[in-house]
KOLNU-585542 format. One record per atom (N, C-alpha, C): residue number from 1; residue in one letter; atom name; x negated, y, z negated. Coordinates in Angstrom, 1 decimal. Atoms other than C-alpha are relative to their C-alpha. Example, Ala and Ser with C-alpha at 12.3 -4.5 7.8 and 13.67 -1.06 7.14 Angstrom:
site n = 1	res = a	atom = N	px = -0.9	py = -1.2	pz = 0.0 .
site n = 1	res = a	atom = CA	px = -12.3	py = -4.5	pz = -7.8 .
site n = 1	res = a	atom = C	px = -0.9	py = 1.2	pz = 0.0 .
site n = 2	res = s	atom = N	px = 0.9	py = -1.1	pz = 0.0 .
site n = 2	res = s	atom = CA	px = -13.7	py = -1.1	pz = -7.1 .
site n = 2	res = s	atom = C	px = 0.8	py = 1.1	pz = -0.8 .
# end
This chain:
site n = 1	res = x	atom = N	px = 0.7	py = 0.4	pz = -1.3 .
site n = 1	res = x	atom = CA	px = -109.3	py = 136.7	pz = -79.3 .
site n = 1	res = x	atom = C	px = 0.0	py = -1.5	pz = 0.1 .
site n = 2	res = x	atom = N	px = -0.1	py = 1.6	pz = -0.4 .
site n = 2	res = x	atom = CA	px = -109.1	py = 133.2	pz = -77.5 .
site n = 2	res = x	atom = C	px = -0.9	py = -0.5	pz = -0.1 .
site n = 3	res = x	atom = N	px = 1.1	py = 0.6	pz = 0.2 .
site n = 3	res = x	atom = CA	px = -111.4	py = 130.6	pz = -78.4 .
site n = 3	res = x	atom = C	px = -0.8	py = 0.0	pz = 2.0 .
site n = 4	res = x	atom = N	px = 0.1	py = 0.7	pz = -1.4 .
site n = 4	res = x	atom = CA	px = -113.3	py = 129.8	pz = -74.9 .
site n = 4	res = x	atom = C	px = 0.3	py = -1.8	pz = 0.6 .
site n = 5	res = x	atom = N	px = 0.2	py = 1.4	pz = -0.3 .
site n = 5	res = x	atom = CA	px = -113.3	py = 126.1	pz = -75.2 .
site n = 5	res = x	atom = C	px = 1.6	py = -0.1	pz = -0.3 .
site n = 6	res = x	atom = N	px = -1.5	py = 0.3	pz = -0.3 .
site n = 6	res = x	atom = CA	px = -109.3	py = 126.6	pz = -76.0 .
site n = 6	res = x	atom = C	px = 0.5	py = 0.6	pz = 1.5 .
site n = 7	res = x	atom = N	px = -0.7	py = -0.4	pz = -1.4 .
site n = 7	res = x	atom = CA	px = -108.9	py = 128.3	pz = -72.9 .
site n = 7	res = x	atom = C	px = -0.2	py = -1.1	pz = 0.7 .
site n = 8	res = x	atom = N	px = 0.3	py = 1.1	pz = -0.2 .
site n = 8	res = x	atom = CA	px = -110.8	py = 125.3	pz = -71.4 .
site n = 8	res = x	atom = C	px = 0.9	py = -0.8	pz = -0.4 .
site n = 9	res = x	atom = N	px = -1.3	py = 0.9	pz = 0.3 .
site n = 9	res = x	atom = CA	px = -108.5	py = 123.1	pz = -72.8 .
site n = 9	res = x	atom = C	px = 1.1	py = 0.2	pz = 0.7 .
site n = 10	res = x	atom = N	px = -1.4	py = -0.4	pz = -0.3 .
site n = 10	res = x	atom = CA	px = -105.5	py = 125.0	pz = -71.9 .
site n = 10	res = x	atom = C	px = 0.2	py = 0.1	pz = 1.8 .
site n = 11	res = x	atom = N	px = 0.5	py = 0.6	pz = -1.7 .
site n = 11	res = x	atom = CA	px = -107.1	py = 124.9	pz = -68.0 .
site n = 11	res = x	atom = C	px = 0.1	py = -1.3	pz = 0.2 .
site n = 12	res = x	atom = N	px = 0.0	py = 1.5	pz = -0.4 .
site n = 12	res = x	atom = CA	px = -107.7	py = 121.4	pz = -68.0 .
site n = 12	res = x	atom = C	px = 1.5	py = -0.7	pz = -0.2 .
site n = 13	res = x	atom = N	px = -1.4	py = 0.6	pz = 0.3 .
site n = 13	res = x	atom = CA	px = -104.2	py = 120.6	pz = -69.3 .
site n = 13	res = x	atom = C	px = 1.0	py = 0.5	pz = 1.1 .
site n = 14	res = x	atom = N	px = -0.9	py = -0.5	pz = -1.1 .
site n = 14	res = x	atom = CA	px = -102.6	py = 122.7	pz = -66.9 .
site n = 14	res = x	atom = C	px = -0.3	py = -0.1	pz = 1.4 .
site n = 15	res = x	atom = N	px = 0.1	py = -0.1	pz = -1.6 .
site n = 15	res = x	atom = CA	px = -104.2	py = 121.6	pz = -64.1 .
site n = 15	res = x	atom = C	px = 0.6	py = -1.9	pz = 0.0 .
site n = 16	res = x	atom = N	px = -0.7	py = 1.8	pz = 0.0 .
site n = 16	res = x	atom = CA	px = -102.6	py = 117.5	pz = -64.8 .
site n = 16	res = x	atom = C	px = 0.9	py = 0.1	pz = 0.6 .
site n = 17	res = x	atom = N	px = -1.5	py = 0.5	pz = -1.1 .
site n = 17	res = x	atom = CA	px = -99.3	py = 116.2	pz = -62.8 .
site n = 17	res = x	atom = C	px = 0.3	py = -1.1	pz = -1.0 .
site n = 18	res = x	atom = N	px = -1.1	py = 0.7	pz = 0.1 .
site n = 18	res = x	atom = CA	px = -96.9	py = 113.9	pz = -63.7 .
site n = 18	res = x	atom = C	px = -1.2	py = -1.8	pz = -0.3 .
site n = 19	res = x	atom = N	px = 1.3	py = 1.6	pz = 0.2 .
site n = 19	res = x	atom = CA	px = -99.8	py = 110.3	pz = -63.4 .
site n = 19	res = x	atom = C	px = -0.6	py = 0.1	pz = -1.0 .
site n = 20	res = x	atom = N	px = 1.3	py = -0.4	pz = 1.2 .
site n = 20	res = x	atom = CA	px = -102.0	py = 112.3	pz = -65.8 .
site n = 20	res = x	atom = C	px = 1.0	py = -0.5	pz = -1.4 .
site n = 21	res = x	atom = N	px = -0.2	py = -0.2	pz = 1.4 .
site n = 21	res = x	atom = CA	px = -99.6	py = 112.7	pz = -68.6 .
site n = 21	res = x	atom = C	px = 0.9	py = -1.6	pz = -0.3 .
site n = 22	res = x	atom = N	px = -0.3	py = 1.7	pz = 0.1 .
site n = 22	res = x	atom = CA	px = -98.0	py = 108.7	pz = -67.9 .
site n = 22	res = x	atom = C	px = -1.6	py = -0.8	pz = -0.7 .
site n = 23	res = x	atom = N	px = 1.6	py = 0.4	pz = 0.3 .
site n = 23	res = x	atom = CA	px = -101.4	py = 107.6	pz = -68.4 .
site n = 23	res = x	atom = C	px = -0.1	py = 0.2	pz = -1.8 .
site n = 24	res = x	atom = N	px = 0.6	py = -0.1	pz = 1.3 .
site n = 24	res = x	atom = CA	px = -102.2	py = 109.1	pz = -71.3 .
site n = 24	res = x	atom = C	px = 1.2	py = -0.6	pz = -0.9 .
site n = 25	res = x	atom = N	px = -1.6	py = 0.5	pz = 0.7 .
site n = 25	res = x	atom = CA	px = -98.3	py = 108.2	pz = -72.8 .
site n = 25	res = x	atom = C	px = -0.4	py = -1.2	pz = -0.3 .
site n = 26	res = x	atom = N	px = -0.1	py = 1.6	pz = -0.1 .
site n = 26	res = x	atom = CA	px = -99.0	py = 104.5	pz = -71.5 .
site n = 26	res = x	atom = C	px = -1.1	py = -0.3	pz = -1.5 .
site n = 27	res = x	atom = N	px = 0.7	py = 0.7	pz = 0.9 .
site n = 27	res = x	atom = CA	px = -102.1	py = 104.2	pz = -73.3 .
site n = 27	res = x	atom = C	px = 0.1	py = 0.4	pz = -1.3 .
site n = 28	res = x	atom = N	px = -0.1	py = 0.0	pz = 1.6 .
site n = 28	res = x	atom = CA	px = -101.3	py = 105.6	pz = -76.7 .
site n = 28	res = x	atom = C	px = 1.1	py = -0.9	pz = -0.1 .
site n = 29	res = x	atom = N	px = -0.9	py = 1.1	pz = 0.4 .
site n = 29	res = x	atom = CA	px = -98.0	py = 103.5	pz = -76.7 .
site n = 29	res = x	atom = C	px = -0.6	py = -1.0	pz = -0.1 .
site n = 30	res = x	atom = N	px = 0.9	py = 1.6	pz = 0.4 .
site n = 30	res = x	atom = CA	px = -100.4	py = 100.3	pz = -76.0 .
site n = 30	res = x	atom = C	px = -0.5	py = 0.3	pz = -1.5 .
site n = 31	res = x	atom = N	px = 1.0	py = 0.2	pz = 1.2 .
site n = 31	res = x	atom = CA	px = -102.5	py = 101.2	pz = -79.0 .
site n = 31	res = x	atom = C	px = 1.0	py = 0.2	pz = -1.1 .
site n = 32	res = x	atom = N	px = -1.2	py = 0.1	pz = 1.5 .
site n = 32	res = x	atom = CA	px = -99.5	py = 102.0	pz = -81.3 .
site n = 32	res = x	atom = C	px = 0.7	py = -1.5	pz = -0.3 .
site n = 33	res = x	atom = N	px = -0.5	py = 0.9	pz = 0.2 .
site n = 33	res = x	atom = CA	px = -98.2	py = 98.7	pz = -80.2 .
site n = 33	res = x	atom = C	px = -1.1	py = -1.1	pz = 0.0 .
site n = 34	res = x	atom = N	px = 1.0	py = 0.9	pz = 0.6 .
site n = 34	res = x	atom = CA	px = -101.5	py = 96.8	pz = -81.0 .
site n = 34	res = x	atom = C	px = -0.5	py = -0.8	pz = 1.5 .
site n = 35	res = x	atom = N	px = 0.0	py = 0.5	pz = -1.2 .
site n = 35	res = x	atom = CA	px = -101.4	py = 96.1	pz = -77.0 .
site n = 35	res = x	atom = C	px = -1.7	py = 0.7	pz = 0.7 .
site n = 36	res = x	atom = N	px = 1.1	py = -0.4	pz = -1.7 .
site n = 36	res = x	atom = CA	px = -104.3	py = 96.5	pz = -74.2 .
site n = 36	res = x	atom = C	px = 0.4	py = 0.5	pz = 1.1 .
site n = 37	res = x	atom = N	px = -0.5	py = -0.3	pz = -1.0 .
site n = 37	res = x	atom = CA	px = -103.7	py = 98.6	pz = -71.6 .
site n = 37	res = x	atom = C	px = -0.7	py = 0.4	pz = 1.1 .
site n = 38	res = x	atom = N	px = 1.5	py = -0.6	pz = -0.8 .
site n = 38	res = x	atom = CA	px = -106.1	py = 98.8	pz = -68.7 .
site n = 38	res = x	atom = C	px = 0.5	py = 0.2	pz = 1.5 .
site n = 39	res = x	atom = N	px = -0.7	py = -0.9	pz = -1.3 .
site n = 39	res = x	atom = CA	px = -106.5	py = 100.2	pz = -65.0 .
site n = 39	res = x	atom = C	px = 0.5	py = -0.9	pz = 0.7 .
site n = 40	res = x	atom = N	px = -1.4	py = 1.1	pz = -0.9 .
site n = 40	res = x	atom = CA	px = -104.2	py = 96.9	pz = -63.5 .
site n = 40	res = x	atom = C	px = 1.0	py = 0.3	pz = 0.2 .
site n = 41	res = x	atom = N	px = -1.5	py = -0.6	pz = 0.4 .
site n = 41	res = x	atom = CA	px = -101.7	py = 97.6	pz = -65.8 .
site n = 41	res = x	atom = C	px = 0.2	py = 1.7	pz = 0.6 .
site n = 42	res = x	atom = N	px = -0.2	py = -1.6	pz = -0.3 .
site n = 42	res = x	atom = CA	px = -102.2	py = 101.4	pz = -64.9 .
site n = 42	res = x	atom = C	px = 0.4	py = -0.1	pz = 1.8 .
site n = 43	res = x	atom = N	px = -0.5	py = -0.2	pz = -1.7 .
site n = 43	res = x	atom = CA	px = -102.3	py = 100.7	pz = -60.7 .
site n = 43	res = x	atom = C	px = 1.4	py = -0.3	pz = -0.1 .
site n = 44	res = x	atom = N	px = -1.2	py = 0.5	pz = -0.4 .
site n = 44	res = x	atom = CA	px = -99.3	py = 98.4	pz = -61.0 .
site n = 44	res = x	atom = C	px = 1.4	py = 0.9	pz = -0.4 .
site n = 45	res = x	atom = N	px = -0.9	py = -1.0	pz = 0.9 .
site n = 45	res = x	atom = CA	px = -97.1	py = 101.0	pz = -63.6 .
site n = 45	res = x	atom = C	px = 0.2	py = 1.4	pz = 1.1 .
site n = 46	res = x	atom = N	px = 0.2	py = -1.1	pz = -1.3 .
site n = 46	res = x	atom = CA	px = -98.3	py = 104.1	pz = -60.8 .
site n = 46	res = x	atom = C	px = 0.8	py = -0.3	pz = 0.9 .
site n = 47	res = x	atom = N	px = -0.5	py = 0.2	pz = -1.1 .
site n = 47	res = x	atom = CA	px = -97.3	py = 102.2	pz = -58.1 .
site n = 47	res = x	atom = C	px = 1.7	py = -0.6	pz = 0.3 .
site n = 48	res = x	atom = N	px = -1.7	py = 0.7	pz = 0.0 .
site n = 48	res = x	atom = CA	px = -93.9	py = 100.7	pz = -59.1 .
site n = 48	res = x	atom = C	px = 1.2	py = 1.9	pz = -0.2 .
site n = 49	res = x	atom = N	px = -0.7	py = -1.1	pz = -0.1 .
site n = 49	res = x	atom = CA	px = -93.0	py = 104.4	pz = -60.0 .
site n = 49	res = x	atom = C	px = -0.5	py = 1.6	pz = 1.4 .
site n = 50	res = x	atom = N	px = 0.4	py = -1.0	pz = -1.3 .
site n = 50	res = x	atom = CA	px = -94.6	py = 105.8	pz = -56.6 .
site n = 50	res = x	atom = C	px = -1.0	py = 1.2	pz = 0.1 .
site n = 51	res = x	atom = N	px = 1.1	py = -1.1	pz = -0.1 .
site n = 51	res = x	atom = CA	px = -96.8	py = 107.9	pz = -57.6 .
site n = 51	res = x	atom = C	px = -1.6	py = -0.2	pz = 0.6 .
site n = 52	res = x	atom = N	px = 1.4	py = 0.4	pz = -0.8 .
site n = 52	res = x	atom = CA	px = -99.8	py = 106.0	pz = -55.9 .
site n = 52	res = x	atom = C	px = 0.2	py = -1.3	pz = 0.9 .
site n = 53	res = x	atom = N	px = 0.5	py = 1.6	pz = -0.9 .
site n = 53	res = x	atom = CA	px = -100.5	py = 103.0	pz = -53.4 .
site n = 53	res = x	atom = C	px = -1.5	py = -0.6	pz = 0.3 .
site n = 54	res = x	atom = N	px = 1.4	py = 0.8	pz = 0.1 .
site n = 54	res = x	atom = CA	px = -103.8	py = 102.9	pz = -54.1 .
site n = 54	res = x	atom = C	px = -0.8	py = -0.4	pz = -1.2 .
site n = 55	res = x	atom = N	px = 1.0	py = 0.2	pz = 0.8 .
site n = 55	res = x	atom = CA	px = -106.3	py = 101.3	pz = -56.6 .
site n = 55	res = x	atom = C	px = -1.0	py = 1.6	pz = -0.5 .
site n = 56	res = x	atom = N	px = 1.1	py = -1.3	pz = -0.7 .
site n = 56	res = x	atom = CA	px = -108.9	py = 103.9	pz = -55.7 .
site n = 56	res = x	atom = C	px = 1.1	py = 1.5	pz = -0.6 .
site n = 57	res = x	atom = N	px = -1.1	py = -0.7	pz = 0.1 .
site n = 57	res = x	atom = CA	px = -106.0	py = 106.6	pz = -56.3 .
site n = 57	res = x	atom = C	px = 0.1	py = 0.1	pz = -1.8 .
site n = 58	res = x	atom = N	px = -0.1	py = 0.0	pz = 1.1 .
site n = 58	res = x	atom = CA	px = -105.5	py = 105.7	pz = -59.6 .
site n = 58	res = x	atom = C	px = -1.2	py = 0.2	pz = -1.2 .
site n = 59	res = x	atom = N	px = 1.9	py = 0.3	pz = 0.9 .
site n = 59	res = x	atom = CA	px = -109.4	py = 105.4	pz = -61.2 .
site n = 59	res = x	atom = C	px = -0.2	py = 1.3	pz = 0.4 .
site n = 60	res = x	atom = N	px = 0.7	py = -1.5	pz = -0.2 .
site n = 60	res = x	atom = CA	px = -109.7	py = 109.1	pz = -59.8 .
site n = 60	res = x	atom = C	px = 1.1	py = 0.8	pz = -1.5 .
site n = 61	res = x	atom = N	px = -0.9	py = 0.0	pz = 1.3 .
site n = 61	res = x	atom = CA	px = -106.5	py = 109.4	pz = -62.4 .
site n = 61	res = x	atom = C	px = -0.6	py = 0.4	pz = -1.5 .
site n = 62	res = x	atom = N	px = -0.2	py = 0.5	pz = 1.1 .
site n = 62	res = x	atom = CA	px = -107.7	py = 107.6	pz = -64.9 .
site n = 62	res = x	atom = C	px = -1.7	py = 1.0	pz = -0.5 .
site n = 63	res = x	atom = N	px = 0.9	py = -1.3	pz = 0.5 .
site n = 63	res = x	atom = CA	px = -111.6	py = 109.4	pz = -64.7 .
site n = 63	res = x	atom = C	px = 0.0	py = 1.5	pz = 0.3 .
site n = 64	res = x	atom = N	px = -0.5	py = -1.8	pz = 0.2 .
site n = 64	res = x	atom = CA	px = -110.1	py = 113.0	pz = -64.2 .
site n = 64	res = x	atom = C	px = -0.2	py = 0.1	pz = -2.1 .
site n = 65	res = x	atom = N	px = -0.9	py = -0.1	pz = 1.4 .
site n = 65	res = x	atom = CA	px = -108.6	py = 112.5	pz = -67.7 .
site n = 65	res = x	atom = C	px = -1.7	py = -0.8	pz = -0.9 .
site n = 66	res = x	atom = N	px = 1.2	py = 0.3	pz = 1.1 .
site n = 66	res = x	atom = CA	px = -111.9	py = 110.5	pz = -69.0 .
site n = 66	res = x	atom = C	px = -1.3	py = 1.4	pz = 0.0 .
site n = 67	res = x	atom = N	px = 1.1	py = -1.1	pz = 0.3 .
site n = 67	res = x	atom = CA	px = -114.3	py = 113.6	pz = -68.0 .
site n = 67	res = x	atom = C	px = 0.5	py = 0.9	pz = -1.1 .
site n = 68	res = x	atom = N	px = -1.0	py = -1.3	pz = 0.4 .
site n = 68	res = x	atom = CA	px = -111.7	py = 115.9	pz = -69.3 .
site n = 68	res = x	atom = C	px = -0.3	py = -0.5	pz = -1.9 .
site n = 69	res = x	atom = N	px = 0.2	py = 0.3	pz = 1.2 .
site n = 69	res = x	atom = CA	px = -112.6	py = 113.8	pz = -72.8 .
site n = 69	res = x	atom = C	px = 1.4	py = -0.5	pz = -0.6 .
site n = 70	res = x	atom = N	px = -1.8	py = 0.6	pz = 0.1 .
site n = 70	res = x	atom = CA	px = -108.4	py = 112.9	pz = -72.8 .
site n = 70	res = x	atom = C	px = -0.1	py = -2.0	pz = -0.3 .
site n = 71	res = x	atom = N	px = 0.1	py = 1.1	pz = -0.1 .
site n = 71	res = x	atom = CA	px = -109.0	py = 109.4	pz = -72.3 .
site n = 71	res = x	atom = C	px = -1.3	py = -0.4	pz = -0.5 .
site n = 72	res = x	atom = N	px = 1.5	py = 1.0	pz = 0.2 .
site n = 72	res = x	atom = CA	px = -111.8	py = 106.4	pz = -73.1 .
site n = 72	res = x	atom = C	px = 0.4	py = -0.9	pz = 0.8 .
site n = 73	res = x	atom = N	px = 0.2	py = 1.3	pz = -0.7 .
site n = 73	res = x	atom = CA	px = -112.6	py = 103.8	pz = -71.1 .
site n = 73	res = x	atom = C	px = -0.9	py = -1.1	pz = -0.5 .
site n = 74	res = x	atom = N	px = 0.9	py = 0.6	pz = 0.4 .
site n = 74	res = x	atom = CA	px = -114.1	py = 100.9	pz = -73.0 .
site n = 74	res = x	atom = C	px = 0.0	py = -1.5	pz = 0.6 .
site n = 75	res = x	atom = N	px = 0.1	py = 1.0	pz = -0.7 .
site n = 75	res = x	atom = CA	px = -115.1	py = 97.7	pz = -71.0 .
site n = 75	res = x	atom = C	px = -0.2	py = -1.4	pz = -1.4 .
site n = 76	res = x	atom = N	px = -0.2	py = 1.3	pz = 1.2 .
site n = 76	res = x	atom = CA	px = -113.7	py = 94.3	pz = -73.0 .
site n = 76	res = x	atom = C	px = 0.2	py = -1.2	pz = 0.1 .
site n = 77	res = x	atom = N	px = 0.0	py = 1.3	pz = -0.9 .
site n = 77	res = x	atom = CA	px = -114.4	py = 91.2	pz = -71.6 .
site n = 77	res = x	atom = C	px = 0.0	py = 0.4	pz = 1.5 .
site n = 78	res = x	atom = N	px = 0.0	py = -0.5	pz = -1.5 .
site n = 78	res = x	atom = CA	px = -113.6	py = 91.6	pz = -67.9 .
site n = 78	res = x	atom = C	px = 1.3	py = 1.1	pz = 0.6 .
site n = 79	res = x	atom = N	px = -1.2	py = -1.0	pz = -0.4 .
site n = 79	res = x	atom = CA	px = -111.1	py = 94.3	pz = -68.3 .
site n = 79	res = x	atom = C	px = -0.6	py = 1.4	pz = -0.2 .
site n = 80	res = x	atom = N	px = 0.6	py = -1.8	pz = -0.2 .
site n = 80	res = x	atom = CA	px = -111.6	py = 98.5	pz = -68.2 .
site n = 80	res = x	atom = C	px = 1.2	py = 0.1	pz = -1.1 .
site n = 81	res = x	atom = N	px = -1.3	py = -0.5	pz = 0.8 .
site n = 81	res = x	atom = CA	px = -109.1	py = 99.2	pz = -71.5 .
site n = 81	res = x	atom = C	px = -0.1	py = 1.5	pz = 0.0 .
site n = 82	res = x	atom = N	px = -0.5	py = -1.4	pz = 0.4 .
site n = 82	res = x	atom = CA	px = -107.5	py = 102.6	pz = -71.6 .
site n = 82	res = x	atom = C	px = 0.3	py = 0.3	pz = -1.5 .
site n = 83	res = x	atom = N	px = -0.4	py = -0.5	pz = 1.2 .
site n = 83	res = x	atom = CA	px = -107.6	py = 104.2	pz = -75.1 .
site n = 83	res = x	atom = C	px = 0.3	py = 2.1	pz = -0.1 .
site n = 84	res = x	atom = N	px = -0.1	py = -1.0	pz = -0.7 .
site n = 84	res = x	atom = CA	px = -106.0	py = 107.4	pz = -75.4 .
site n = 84	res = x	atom = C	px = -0.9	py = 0.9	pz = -1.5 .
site n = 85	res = x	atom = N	px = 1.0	py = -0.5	pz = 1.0 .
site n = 85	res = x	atom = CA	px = -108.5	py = 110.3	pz = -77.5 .
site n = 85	res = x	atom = C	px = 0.9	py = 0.9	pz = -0.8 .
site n = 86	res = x	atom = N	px = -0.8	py = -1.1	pz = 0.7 .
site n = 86	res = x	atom = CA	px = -107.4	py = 113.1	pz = -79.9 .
site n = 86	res = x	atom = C	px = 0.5	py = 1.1	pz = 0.6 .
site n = 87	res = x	atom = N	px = 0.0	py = -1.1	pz = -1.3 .
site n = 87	res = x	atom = CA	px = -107.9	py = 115.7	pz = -77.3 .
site n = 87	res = x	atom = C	px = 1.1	py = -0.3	pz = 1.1 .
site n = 88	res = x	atom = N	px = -1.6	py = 0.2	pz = -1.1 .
site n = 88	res = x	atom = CA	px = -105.5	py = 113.7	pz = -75.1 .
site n = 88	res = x	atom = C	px = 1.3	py = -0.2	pz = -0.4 .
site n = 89	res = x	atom = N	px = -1.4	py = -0.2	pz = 0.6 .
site n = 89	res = x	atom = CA	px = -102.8	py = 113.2	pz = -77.8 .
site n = 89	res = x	atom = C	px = 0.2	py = 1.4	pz = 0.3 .
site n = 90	res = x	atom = N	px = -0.5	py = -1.7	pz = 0.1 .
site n = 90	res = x	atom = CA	px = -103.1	py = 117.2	pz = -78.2 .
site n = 90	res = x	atom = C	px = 0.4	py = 0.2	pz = 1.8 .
site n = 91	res = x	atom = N	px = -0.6	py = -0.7	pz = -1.2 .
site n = 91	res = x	atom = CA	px = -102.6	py = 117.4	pz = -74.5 .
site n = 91	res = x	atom = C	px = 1.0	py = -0.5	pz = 0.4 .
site n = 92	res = x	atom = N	px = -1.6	py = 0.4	pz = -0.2 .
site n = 92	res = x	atom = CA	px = -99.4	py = 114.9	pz = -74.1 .
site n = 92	res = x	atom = C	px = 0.3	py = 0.6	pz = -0.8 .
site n = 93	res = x	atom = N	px = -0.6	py = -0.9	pz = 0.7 .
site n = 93	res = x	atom = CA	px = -98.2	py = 117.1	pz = -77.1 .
site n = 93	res = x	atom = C	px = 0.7	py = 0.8	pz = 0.7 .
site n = 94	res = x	atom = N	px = -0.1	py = -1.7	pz = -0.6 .
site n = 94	res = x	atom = CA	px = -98.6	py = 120.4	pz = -74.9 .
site n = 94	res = x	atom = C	px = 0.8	py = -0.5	pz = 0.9 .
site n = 95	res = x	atom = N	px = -0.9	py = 0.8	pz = -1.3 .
site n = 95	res = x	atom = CA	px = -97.4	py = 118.3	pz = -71.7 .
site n = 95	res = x	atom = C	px = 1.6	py = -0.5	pz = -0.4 .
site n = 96	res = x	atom = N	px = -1.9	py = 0.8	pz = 0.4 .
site n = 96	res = x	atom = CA	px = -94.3	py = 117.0	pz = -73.3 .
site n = 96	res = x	atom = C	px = 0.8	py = 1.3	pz = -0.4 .
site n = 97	res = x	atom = N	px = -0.6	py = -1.5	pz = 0.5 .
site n = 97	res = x	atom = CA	px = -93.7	py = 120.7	pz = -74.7 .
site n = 97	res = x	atom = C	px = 0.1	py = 0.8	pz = 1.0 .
site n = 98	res = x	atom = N	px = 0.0	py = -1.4	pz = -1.6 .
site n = 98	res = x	atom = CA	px = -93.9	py = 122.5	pz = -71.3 .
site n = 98	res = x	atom = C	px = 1.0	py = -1.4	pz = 1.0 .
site n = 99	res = x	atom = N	px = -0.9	py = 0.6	pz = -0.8 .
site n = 99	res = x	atom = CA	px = -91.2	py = 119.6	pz = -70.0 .
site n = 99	res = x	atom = C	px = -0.3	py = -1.0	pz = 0.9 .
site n = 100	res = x	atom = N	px = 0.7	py = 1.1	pz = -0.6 .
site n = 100	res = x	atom = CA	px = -93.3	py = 116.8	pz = -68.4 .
site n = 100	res = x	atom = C	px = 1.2	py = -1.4	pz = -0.9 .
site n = 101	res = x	atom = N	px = -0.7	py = 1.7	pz = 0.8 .
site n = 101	res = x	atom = CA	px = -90.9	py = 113.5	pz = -68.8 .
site n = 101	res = x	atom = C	px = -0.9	py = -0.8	pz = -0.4 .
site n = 102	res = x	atom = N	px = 0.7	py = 1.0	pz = 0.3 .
site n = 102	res = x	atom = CA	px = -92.4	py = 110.5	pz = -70.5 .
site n = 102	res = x	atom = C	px = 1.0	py = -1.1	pz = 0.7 .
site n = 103	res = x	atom = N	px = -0.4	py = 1.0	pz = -1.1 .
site n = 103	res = x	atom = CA	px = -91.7	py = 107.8	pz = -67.9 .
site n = 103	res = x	atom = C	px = -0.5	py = -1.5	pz = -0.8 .
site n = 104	res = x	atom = N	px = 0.3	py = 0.8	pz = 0.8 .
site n = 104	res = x	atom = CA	px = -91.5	py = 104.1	pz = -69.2 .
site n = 104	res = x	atom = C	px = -1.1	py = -0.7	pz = 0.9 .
site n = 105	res = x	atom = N	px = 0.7	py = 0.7	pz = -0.7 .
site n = 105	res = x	atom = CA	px = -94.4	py = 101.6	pz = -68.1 .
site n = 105	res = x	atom = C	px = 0.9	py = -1.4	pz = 0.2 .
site n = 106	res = x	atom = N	px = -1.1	py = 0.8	pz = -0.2 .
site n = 106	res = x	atom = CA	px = -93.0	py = 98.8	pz = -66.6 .
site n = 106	res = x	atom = C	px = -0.6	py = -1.2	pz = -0.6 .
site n = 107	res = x	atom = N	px = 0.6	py = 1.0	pz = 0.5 .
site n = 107	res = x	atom = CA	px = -96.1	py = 96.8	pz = -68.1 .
site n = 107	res = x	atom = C	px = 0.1	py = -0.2	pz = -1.6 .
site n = 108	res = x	atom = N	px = -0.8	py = -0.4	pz = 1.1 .
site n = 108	res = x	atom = CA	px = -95.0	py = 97.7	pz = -71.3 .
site n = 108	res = x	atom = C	px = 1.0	py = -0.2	pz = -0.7 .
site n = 109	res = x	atom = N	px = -1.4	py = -0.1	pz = -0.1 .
site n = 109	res = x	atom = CA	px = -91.9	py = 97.6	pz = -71.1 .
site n = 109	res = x	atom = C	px = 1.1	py = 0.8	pz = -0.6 .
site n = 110	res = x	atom = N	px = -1.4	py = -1.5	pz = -0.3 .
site n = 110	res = x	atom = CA	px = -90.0	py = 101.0	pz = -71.0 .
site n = 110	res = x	atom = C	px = -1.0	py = 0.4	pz = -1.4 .
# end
C-alpha cells in the first residue's frame, strides 16, 4: 500500500512545468558551486529563456516550490537566496527521470 504523504509528493511533483524544475537545478548548482543564487538571478535566467516577463511571475515560481517544502528562501543581507531542500533534490531526481531537460542558467553560466 502507498504511503499517503508519498502520494502527496508524487502530486506535487507532477503538477511542476519546466520553471519549477530550472529553479530547483539553478539553485542546487549555486550551492554545489559555493555561489548565491536569488530571485534576480532567478527573473533574469526565466526571462532570457522565455518562460516569464514578469517579476511577480516568477516569486509565484519560486513560492509554489517553497510551500511545496522543495525550496528555502533565506533572506541575506538585501537579497532573497534560493537554497534547494532534500525534498526538492528528490523531486529534480524524479523530474529529470520522467524527461524534464536541465536548462543552463545564464547567471551561472550554463
Amino acid at each position: 500500500m502507498e504511503q499517503p504523504l508519498t502520494k502527496l509528493f508524487d502530486q506535487q511533483v507532477g503538477n511542476l512545468d519546466q520553471a519549477h524544475v530550472n529553479l530547483l537545478y539553478w539553485s542546487a548548482m549555486a550551492e554545489d558551486r559555493k555561489m548565491r543564487y536569488n530571485i534576480t538571478n532567478a527573473f533574469d535566467d526565466l526571462k532570457y529563456l522565455q518562460h516569464t516577463r514578469t517579476k511577480q511571475a516568477v516569486y509565484a515560481y519560486i513560492e509554489a516550490l517553497r510551500v511545496c517544502c522543495l525550496l528555502e528562501i533565506r533572506e541575506e543581507g538585501n537579497k532573497k537566496n534560493l537554497y534547494i531542500t532534500e525534498y526538492g533534490a528528490r523531486a529534480l531526481e524524479t523530474l529529470v527521470n520522467q524527461g524534464y531537460t536541465l536548462q543552463p542558467s545564464h547567471f551561472l553560466g550554463g
